[in-house]
N, CA, C and O of each residue as an XYZ file, in Angstrom:
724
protein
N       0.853     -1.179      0.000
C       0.000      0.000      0.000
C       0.897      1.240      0.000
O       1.752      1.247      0.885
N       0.862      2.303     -0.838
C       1.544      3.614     -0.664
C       1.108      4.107      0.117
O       0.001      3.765      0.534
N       1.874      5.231      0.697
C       1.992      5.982      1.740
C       0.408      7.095      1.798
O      -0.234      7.595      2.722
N       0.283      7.102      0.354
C      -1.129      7.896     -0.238
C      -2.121      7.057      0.571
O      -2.642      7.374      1.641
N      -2.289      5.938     -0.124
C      -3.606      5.262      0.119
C      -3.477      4.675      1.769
O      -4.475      4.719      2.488
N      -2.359      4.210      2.209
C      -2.261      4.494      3.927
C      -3.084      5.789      4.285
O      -4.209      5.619      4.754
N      -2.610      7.078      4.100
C      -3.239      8.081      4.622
C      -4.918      8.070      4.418
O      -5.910      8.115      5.144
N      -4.628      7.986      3.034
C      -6.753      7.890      2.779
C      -7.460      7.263      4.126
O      -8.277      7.799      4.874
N      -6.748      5.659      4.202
C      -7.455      4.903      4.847
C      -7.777      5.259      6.369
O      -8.830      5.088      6.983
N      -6.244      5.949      6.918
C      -6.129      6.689      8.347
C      -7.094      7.757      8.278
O      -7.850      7.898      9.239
N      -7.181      8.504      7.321
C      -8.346      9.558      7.258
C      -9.786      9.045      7.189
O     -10.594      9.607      7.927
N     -10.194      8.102      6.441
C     -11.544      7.286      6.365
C     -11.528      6.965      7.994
O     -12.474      7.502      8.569
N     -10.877      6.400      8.628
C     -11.150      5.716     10.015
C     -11.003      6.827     10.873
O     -11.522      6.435     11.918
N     -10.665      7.804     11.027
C     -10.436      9.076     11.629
C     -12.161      9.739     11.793
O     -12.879     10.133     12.712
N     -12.292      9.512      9.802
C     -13.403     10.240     10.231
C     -15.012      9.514     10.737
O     -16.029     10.103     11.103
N     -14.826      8.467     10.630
C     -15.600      6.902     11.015
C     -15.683      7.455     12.485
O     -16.794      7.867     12.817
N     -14.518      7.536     13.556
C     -14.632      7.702     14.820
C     -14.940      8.904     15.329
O     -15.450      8.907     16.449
N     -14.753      9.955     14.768
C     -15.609     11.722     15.030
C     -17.087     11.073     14.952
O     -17.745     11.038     15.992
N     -17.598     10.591     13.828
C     -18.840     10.418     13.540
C     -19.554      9.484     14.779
O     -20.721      9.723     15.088
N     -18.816      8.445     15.445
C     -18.898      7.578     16.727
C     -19.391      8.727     17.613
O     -20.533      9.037     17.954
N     -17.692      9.496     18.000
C     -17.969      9.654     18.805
C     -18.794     11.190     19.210
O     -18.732     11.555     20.384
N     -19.428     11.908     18.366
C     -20.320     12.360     17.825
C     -21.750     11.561     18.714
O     -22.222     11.883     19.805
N     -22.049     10.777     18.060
C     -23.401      9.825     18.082
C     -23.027      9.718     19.804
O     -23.762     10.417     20.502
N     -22.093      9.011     20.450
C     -21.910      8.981     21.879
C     -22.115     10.140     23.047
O     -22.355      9.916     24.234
N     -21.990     11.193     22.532
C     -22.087     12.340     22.994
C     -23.357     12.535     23.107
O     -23.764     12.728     24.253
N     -24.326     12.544     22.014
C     -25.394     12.793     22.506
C     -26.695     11.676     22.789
O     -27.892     11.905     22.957
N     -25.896     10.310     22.768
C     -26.784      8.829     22.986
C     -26.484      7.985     24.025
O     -27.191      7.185     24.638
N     -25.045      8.360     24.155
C     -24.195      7.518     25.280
C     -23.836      6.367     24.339
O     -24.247      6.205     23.190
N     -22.890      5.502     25.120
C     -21.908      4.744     24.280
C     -22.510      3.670     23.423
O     -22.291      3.134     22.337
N     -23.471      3.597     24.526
C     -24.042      1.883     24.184
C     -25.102      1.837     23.248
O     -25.441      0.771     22.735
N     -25.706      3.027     22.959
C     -26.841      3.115     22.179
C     -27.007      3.129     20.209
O     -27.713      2.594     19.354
N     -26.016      3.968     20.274
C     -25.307      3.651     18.793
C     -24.861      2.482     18.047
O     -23.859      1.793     18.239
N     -25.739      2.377     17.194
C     -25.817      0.912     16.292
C     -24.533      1.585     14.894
O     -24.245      2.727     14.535
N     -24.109      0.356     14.499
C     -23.601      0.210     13.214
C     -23.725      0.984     12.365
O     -22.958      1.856     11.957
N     -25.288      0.518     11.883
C     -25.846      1.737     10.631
C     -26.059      2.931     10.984
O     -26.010      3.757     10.073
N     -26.345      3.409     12.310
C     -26.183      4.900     12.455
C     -24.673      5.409     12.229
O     -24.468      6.129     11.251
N     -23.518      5.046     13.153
C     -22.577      5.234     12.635
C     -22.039      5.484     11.542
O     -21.333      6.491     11.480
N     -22.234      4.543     10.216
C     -22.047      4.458      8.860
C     -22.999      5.722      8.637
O     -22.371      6.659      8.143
N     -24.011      5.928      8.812
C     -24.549      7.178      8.393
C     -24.021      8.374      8.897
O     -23.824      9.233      8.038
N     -23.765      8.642      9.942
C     -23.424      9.599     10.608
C     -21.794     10.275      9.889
O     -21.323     11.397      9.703
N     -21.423      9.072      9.694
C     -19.797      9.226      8.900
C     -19.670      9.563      7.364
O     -18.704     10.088      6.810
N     -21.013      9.093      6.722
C     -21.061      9.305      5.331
C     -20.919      8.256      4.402
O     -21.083      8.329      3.184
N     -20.645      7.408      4.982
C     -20.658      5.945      4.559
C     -21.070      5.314      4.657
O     -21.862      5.293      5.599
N     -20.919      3.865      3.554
C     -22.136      2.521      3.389
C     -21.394      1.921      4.925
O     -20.491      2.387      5.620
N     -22.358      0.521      5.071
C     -22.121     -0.268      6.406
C     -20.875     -1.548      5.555
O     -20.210     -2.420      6.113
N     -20.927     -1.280      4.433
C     -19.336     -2.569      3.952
C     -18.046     -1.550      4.141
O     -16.901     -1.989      4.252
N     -18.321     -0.330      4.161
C     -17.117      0.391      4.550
C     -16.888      0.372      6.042
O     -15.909      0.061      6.721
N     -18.124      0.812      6.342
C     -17.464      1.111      8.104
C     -16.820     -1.068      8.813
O     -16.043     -1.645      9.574
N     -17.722     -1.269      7.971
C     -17.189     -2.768      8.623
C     -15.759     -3.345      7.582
O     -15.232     -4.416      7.886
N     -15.234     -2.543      6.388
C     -13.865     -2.372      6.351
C     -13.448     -2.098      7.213
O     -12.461     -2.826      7.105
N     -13.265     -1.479      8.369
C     -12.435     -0.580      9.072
C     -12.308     -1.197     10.534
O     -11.265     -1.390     11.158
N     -13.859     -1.513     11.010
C     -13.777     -2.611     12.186
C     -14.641     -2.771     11.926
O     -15.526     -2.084     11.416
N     -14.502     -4.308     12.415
C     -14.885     -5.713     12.386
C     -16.055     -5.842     12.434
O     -16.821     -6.296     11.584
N     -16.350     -5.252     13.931
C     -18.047     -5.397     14.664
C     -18.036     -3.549     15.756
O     -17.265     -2.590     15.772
N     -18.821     -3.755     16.197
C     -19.145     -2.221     17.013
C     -17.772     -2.616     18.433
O     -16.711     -2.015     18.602
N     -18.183     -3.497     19.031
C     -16.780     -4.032     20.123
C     -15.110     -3.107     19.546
O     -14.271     -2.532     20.239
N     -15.163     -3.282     18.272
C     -13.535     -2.887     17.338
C     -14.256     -1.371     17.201
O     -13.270     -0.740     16.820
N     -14.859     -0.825     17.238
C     -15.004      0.240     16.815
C     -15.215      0.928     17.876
O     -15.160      2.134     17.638
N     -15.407      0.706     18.816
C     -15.591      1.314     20.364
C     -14.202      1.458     21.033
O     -13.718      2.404     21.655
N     -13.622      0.036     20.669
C     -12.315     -0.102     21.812
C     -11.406      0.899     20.505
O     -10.652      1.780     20.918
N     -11.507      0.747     19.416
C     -11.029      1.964     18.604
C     -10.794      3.153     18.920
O      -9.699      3.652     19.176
N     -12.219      3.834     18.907
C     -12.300      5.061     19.653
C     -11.472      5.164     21.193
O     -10.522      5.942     21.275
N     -11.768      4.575     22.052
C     -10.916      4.724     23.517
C      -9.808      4.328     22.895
O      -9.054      4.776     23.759
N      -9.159      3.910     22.200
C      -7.722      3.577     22.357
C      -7.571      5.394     21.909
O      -7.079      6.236     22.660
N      -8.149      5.682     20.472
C      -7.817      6.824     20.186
C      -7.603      8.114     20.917
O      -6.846      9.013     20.550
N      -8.418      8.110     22.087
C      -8.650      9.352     22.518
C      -7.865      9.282     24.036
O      -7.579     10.212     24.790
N      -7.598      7.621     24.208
C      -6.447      7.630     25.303
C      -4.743      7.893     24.870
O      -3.906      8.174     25.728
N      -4.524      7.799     23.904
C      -3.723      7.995     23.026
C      -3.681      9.919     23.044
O      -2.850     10.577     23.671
N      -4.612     10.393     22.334
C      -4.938     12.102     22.399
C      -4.326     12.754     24.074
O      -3.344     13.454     24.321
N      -5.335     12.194     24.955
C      -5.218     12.194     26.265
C      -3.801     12.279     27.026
O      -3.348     13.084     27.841
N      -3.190     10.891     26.308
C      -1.426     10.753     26.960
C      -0.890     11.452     26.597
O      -0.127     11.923     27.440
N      -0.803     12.014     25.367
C       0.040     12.968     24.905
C       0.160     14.308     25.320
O       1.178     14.998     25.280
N      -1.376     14.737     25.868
C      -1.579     16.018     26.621
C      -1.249     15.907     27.891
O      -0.838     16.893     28.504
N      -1.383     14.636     28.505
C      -1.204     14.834     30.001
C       0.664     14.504     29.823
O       1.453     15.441     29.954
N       1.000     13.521     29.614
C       2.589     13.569     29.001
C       3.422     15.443     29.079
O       4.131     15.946     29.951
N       3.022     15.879     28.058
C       3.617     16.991     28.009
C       3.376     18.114     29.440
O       4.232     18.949     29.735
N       1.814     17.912     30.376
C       1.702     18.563     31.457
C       2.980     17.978     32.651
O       3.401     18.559     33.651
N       3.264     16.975     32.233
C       3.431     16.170     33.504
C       5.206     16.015     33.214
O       6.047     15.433     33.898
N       5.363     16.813     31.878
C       7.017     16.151     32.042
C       8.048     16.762     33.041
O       9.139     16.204     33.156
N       7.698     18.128     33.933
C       8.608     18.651     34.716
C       8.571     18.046     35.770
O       9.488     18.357     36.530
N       7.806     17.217     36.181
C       7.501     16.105     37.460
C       8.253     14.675     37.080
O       7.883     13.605     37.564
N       9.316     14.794     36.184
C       9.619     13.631     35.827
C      10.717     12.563     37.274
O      10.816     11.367     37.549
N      11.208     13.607     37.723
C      12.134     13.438     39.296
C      11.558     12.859     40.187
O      12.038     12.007     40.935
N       9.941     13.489     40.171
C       9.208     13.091     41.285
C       7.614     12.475     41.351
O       6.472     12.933     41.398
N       8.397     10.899     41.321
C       7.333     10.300     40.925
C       5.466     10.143     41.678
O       4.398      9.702     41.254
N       5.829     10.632     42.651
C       4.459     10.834     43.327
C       3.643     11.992     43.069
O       2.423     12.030     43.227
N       4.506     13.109     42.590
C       3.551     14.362     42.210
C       3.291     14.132     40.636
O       2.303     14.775     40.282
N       3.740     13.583     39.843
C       3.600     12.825     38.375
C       2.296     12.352     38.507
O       1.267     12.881     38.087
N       2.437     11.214     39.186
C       1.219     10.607     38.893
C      -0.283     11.274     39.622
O      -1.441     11.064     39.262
N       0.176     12.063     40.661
C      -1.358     13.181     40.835
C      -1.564     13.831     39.533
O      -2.459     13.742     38.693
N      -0.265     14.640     39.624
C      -0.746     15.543     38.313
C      -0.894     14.814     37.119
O      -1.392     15.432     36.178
N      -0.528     13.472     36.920
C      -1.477     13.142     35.649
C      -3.027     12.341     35.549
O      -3.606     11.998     34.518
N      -3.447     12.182     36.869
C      -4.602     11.470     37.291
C      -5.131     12.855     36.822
O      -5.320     13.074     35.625
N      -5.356     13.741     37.740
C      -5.784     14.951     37.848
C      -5.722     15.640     36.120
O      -6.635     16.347     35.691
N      -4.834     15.378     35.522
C      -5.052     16.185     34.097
C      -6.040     15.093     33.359
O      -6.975     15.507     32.673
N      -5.752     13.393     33.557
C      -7.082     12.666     32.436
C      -8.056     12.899     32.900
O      -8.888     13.043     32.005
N      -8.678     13.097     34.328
C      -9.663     13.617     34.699
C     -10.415     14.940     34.538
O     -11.599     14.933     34.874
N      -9.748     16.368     33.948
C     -10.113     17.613     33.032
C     -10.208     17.035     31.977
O     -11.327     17.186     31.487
N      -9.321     16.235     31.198
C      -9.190     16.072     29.737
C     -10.578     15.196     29.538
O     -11.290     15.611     28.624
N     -10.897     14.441     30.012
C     -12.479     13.306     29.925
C     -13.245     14.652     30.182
O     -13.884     15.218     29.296
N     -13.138     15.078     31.356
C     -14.465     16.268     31.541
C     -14.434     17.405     30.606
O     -15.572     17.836     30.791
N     -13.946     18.126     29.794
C     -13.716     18.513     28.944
C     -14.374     18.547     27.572
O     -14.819     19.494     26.922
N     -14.291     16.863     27.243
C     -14.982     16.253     25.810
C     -16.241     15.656     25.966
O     -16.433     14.447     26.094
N     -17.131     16.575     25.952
C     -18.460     15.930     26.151
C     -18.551     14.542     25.034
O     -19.392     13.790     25.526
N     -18.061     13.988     23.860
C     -18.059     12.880     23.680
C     -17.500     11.689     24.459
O     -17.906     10.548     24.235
N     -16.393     12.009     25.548
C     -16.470     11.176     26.351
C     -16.822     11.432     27.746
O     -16.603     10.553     28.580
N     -17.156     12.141     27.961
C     -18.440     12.432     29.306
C     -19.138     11.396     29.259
O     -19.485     10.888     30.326
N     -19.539     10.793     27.985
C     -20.821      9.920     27.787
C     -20.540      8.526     28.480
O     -21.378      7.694     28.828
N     -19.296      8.472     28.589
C     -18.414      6.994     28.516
C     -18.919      6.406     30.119
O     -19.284      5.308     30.538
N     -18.691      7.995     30.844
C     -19.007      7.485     32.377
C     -20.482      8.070     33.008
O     -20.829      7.984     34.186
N     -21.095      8.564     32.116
C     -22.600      8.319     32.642
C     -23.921      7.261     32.413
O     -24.518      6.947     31.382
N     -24.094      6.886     33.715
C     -25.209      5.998     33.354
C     -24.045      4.772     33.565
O     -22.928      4.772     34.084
N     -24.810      3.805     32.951
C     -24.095      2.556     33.301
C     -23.778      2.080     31.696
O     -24.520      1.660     30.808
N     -22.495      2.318     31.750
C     -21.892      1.914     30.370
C     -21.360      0.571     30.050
O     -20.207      0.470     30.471
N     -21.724     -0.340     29.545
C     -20.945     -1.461     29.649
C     -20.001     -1.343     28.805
O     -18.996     -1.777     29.367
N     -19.679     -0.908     27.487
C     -18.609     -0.415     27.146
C     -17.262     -0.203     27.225
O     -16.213     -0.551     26.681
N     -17.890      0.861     28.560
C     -16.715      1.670     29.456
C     -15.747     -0.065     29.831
O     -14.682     -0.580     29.492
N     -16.593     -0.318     30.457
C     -16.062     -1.240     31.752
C     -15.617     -2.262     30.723
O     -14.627     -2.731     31.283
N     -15.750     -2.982     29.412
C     -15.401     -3.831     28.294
C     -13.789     -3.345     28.183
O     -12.813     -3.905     28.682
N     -13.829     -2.125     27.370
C     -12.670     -1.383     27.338
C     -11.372     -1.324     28.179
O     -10.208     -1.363     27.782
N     -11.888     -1.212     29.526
C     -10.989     -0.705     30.131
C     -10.442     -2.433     30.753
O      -9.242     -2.661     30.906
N     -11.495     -3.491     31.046
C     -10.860     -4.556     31.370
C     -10.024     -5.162     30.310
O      -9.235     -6.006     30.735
N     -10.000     -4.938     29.016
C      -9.405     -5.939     28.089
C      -8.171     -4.982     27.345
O      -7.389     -5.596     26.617
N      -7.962     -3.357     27.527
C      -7.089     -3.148     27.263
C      -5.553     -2.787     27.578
O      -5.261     -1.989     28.470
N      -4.726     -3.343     26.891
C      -2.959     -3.134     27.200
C      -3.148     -1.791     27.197
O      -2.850     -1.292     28.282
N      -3.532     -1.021     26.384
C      -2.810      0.037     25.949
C      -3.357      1.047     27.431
O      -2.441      1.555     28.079
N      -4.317      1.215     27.749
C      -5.081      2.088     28.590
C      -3.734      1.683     30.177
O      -3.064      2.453     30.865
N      -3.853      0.290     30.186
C      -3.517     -0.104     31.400
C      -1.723     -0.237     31.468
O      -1.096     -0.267     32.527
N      -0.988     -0.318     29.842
C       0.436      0.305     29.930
C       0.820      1.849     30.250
O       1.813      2.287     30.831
N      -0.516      2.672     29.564
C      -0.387      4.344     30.419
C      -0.003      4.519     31.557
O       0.942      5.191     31.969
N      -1.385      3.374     32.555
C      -1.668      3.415     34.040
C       0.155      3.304     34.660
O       0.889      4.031     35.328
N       0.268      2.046     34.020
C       1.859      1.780     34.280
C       2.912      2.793     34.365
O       3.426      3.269     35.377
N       3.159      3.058     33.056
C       4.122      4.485     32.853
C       4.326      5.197     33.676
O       5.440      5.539     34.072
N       2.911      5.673     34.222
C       2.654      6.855     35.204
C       3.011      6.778     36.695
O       3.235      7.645     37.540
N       2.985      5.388     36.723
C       3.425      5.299     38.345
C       5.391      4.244     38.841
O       5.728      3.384     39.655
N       6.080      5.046     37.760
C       7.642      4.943     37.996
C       8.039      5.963     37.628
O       7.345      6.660     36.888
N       9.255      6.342     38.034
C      10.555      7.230     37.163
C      11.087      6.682     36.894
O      12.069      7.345     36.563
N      11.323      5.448     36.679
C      13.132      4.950     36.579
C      12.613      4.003     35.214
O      13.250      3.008     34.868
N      11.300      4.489     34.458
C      10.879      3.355     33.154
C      10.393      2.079     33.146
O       9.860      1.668     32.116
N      10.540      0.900     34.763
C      10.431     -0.233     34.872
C       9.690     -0.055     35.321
O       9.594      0.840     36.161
N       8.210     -1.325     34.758
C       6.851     -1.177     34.574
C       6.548     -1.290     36.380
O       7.187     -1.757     37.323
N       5.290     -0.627     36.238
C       4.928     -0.821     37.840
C       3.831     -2.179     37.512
O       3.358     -2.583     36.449
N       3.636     -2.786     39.302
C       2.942     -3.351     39.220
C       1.214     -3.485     38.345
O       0.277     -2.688     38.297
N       1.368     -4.592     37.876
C      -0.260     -4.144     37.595
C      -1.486     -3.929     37.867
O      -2.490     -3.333     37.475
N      -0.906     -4.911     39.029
C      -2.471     -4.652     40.073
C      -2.536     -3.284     40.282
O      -3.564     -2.607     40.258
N      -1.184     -2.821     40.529
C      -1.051     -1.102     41.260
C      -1.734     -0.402     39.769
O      -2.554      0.501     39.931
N      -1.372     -0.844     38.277
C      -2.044      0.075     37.451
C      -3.724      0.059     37.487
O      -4.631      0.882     37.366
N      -3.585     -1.363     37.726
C      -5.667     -1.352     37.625
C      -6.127     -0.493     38.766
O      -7.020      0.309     38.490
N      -5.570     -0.520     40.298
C      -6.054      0.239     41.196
C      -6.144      1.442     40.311
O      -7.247      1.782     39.882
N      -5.341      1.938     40.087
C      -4.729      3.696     39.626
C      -6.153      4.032     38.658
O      -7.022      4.897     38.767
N      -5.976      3.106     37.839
C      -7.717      3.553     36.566
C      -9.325      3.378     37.614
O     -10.169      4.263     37.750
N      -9.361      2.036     38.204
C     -10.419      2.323     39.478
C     -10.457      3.381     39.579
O     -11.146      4.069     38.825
N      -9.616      3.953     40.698
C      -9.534      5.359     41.203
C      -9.903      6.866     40.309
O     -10.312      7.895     40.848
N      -9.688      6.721     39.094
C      -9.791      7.228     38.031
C     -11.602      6.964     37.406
O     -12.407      7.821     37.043
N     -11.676      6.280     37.441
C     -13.077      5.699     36.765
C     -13.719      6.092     38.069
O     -14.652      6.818     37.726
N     -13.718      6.000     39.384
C     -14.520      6.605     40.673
C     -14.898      7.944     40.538
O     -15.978      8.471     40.803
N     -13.574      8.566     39.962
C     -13.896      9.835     40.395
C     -14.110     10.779     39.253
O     -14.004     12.005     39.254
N     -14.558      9.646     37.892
C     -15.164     10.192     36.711
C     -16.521      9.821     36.783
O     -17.337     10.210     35.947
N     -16.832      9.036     37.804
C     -18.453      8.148     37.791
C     -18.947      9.128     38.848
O     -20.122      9.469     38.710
N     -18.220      9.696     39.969
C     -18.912     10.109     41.293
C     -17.620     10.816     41.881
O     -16.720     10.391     42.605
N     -17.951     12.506     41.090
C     -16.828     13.558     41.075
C     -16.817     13.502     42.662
O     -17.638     12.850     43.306
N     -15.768     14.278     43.234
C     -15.638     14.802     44.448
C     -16.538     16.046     44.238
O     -16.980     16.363     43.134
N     -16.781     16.740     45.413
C     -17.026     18.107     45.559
C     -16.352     19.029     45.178
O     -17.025     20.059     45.208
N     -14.916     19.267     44.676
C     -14.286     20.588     43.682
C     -13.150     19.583     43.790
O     -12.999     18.586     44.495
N     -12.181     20.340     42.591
C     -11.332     19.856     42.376
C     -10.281     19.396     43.484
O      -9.758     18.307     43.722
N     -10.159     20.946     44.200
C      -9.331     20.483     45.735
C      -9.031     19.514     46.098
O      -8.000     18.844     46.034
N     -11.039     19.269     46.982
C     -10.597     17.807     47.155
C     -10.385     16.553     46.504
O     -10.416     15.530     47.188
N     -10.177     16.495     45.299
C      -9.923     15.047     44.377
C      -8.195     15.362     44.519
O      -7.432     14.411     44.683
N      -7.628     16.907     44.431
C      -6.392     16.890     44.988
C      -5.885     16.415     46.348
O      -4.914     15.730     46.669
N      -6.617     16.857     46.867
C      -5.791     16.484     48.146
C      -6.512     14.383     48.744
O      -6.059     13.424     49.369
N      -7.437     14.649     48.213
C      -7.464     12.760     48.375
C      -6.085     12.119     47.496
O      -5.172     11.546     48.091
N      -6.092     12.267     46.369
C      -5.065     11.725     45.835
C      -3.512     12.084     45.934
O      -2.651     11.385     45.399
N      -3.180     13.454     46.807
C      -2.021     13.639     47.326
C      -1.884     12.740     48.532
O      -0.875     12.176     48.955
N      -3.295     12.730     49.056
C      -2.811     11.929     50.358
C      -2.310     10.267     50.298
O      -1.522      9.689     51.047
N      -3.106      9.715     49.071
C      -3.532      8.172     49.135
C      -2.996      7.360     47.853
O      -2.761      6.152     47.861
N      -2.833      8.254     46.702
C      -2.374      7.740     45.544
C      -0.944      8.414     45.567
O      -0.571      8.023     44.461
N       0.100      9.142     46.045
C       1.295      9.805     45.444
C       2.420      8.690     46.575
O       3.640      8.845     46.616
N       1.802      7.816     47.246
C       2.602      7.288     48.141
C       3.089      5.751     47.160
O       3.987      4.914     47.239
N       1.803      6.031     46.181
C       2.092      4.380     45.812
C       2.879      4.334     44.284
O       3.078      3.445     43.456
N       3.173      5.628     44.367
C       4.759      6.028     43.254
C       5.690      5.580     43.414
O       5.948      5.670     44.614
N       6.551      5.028     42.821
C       8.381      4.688     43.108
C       8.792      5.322     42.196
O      10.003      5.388     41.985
């Protein structure tokens, strides 16, 4: 495949998942069928099912995408904390938590009872190698149990905010910056 028709295809699936996550925003995750999608995007349903498989590939698609968007923003907030691994990982809990509240297409992810959400987040590397990253300095992976706690904690306090930001700071200065190395 040339580098051309690579791009087409990255652009076709690009715009496949705006059109998702579009429809999620104002339906919630779970409600959006196939053929709306394909409509919503501009396309037949043999294209969008070129691209993924079934709605499952096209969901965990989207979250990979926008956790991907996400790392890169909280990444660049978080690189002067690179010394100190306990204020790192507040300040990057604390930035995916603006960055989700932020995108009312994924607002949708944690209201209501999403099964989705909870699909996603149990079956993916990529979400749960972030979790990892975030809680070392020295590059060697942290535990995983310690990453699944870290997204819990994360998914709590995207399901059932604290009362202001403060306190989601200072809970997680107190309770999550200890379990940094």
């Amino acid at each position: 495949m040339s580098w051309l028709a690579e791009a087409k295809t990255e652009l076709a699936a690009e715009r496949i998942l705006d059109a998702a996550g579009e429809l999620f925003a104002e339906q919630g995750v779970d409600r959006p069928g196939m053929d709306e999608v394909a409509r919503a995007a501009g396309c037949s349903r043999a294209t969008l099912y070129r691209y993924f498989e079934n709605r499952q590939a096209l969901v965990r698609a989207f979250a990979h995408r926008e956790a991907r968007l996400i790392t890169e923003q909280v990444g660049r907030a978080t690189a002067a904390y690179e010394g100190d691994p306990g204020r790192r990982v507040v300040e990057a809990v604390l930035g995916c938590l603006a960055a989700v509240r932020e995108r009312p297409h994924l607002q949708a992810w944690y209201a209501g009872d999403s099964t989705a959400l909870r699909a996603v987040l149990s079956e993916s590397p990529l979400i749960r190698g972030t979790a990892q990253a975030y809680l070392t300095a020295d590059g060697d992976p942290a535990d995983p149990d310690l990453a699944d706690w870290v997204l819990r904690v994360i998914l709590s306090f995207l399901t059932e905010p604290g009362s202001d930001a403060d306190e989601e700071r200072r809970l997680l200065e107190r309770f999550l910056a200890a379990t940094a190395r």
